[in-house]
N, C-alpha and C positions, 0 to 999 in steps of 0.2 A: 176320541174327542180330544181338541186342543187344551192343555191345562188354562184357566184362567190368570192372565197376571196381574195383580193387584198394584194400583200406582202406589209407589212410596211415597213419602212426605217428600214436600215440597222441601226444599233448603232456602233456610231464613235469609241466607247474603248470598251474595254473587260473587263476592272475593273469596279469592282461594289461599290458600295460607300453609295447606296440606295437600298431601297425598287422597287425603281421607274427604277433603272436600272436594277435589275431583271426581271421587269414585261416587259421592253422595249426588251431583249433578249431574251424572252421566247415567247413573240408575233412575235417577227420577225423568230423564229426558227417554229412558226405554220404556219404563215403564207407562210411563203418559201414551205413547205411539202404541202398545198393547205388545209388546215387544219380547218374548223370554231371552234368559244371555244366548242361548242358541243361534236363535232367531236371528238376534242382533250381531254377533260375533260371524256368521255366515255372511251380514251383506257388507261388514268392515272386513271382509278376508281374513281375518286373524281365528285363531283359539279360541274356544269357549273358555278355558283356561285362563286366560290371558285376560279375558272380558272380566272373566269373575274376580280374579284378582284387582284389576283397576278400580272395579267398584268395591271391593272392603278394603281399598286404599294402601295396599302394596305399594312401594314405592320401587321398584325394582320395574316396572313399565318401562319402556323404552319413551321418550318426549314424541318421538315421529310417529308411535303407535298412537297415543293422545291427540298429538295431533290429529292425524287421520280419522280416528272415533268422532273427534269436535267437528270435522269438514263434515263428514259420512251425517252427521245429526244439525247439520246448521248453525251450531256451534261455534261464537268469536272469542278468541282469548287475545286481551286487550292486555298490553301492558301500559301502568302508568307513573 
């Protein structure tokens, strides 16, 4: 049987300021779709590795990997 994934909290803002508020948006947008990083890291073609990292806000991600995560999840990063 599937582990159950638990949604995270929601993130108060939508501006990102961090690494760590990337990884806080991107956990909670998997976690919402019922998503484990497995799971989610399979249909972005990347590492689990890699997924885990982005969400406890490593900053050492690659931009094009982000990006890619943001496209793969509906995802817009607006600059203003």
């Amino acid at each position: 049987m599937a582990k159950k994934v638990v949604v995270s909290e929601k993130p108060v803002s939508k501006i990102i300021e961090s690494a760590a508020d990337v990884g806080r948006i991107i956990k909670y947008v998997r976690t919402s779709n019922g998503l484990s990083i497995a799971e989610a890291a399979k249909l972005c073609n990347i590492s689990h590795i890699t997924f885990a990292d982005l969400e406890k806000g490593k900053g050492d991600v690659k931009f094009s990997t982000v990006w890619h995560i943001c496209h793969m999840f509906g995802l817009k990063i607006t600059f203003i």
